[in-house]
C-alpha positions as CSV (number, residue, x, y, z in Angstrom):
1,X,-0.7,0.4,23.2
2,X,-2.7,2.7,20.7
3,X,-5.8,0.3,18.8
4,X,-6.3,2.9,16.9
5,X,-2.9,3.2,15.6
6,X,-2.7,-0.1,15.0
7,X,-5.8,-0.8,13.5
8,X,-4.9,1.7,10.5
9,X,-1.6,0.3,10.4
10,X,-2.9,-3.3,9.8
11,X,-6.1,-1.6,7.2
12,X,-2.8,-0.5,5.3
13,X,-0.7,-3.3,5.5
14,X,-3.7,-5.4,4.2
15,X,-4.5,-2.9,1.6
16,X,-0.8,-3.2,0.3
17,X,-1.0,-7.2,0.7
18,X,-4.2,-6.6,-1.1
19,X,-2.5,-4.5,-3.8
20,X,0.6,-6.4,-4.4
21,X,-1.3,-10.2,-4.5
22,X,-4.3,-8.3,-7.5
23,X,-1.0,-7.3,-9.4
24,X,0.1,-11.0,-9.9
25,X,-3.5,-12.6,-9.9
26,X,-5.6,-10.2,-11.7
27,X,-3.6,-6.9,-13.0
28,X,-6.3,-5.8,-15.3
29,X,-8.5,-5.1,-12.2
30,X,-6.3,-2.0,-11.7
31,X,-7.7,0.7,-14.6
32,X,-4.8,3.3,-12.8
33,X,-2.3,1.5,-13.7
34,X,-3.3,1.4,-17.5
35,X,-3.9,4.9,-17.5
36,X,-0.1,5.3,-15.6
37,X,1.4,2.9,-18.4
38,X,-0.4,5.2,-21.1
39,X,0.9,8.4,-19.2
40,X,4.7,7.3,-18.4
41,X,5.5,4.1,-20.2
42,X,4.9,0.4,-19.3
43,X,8.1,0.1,-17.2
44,X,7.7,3.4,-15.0
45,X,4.2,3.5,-14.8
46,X,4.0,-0.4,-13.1
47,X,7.3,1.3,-10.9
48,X,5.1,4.5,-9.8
49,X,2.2,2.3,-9.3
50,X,3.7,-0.9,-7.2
51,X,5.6,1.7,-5.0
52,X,2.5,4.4,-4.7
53,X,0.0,0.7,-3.9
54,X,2.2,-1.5,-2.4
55,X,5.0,-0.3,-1.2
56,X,4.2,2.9,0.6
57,X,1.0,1.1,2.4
58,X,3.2,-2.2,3.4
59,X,6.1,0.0,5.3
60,X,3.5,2.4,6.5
61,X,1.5,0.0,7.7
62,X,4.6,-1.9,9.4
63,X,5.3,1.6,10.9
64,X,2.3,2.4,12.5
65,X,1.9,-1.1,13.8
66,X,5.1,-0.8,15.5
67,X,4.4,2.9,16.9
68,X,0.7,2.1,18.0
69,X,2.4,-1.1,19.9
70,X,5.0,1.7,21.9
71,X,2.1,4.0,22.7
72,X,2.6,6.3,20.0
73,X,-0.9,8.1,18.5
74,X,-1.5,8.9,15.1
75,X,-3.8,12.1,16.6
């Protein structure tokens, strides 16, 4: 097992949970999605967003977990 690994994996699988429960709760908290929804439209400007801070952390996240569980570093 690799804590380090797996201690980044879990910071970015909480920042993603983090992410994706502020976008239901509180979504004006987020001033880069406004200025993403200004830039490329409301639909795929809160598509770039949810994928670039929440998706991409939660599977990253998942996937270092996993790796730093088989031994594998980040380093």
């Amino acid at each position: 097992m690799n804590w380090i690994t797996i201690g980044i994996g879990m910071f970015a699988l909480g920042f993603g949970i983090y992410s994706t429960f502020v976008r239901f709760t509180n979504p004006q908290k987020f001033g880069k999605l406004e200025a993403m929804k200004r830039k490329f439209g409301a639909t795929a400007g809160t598509v770039i967003h949810t994928v670039a801070y929440s998706l991409i952390p939660i599977v990253a996240g998942i996937v270092f977990m996993v790796q730093g569980i088989r031994g594998v570093s980040l380093f």
